[in-house]
N, C-alpha and C positions, 0 to 999 in steps of 0.2 A: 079312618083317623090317620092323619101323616105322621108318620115316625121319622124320628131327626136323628143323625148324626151323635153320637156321644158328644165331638167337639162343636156340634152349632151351637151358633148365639143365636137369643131367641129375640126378637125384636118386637114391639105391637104392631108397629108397620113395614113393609118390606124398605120403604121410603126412611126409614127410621135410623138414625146414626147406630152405633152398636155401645151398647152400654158399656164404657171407659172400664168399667172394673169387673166385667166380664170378659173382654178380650185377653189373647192369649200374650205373652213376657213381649215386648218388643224390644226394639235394640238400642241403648243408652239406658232401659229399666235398671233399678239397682237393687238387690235382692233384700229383704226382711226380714226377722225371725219372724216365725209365726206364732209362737206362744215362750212360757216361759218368763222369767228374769229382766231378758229384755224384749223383750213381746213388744214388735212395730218399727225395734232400733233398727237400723244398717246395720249387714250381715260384714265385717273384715275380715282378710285371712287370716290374721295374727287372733282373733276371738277363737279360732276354732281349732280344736287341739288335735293335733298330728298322730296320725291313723286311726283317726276316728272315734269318738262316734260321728252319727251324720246329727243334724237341725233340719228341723223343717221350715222352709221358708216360701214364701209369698214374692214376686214381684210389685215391684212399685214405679210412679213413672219418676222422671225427675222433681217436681214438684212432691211427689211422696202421695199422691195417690194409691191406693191398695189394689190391687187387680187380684182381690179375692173373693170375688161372686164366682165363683167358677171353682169346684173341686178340683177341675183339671190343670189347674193353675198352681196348685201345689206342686210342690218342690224338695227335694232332699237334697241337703248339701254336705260335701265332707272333707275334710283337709287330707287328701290319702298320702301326699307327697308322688314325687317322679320316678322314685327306684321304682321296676316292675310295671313301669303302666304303659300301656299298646300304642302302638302310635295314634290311633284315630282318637283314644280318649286323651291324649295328652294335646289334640290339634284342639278339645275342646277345652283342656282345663285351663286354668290361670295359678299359677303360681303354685303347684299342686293339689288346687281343690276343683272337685267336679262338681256338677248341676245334674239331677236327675229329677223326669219326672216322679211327684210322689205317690203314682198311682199305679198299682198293680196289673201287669198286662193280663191278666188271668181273669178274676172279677172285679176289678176297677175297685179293690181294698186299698185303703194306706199302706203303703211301704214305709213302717213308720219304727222298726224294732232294729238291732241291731248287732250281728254275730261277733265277739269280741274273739273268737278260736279262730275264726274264717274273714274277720277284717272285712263283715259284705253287709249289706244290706238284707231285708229279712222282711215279707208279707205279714199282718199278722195272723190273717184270715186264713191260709191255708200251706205258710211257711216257705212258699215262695224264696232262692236267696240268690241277690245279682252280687257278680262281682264289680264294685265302681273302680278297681283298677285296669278293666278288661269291657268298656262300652257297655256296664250293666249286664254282663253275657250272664247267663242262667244258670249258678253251679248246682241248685236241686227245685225240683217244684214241680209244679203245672204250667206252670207262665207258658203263655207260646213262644215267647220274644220277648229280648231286650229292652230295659226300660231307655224312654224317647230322654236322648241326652240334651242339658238347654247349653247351646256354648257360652264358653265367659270371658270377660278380662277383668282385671284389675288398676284400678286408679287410683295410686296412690294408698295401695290397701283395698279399696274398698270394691266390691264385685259387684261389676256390673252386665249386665244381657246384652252377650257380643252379636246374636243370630235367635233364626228360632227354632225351636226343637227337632232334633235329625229324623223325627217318626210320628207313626201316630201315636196318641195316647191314646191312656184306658183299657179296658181289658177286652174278651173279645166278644166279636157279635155274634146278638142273639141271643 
């Protein structure tokens, strides 16, 4: 049996385009909530409240496509602001919010909880906790590594998918 990739797309034919909403954020994507309130709206910076919590979101193309057949395509986003944040996460953020993979380097759980004492990100599965002022670095857990940062900018408020994610996702193999 051929074993894939955590990030392959699975196609019926190798001839086969790649199913638009399983590909990975591309660049002019604009990010989504993924549930909730506004579940499907455009994610702005001003929606989202300064040092966190994060939202989980989804990319979208410009026409508002979902590019959420893919767990790996989830997303954590969160307004941390720029006091304190490292230089390589700030080449990524836009306007002091970052973009993180929402999947656990550890065992590809949601990173989906969040430390209000530690202002981080938080596994729920095995308590994983990144810090998103510091490139998702690892302040307690199993994680091997850093969750894959997605870069961003901003237009006009709204956040959009500047690159594609600095690593690999998911957790590890095997």
């Amino acid at each position: 049996m051929l074993a894939l990739a955590p990030w392959a797309v699975v196609r019926a034919r190798a001839d086969d385009p790649p199913d638009p909403t399983s590909i990975r954020p591309q660049i002019g994507d604009h990010l989504v909530y993924f549930d909730g309130p506004n579940d499907g709206k455009p994610i702005r910076v001003a929606d989202l409240e300064l040092g966190g919590p994060q939202v989980q979101a989804y990319p979208a193309d410009p026409k508002g496509l979902l590019r959420d057949n893919s767990r790996l395509n989830l997303i954590i986003v969160a307004r941390v602001g720029e006091d304190g944040m490292s230089e390589e996460t700030r080449a990524n953020a836009a306007e002091g919010v970052v973009a993180y993979s929402g999947v656990c380097t550890h065992q590809s759980c949601p990173v989906n909880m969040w430390s209000v004492e530690r202002k981080s990100f938080v596994c729920s599965c095995h308590g994983s906790i990144y810090d998103p002022k510091n490139d998702a670095d690892i302040l307690f857990g199993p994680a091997p590594r850093h969750l894959a940062a997605l870069p961003l900018k901003s237009e006009n408020g709204l956040l959009i998918v500047a690159g594609p994610f600095n690593r690999r996702l998911g957790g590890e193999k095997g």
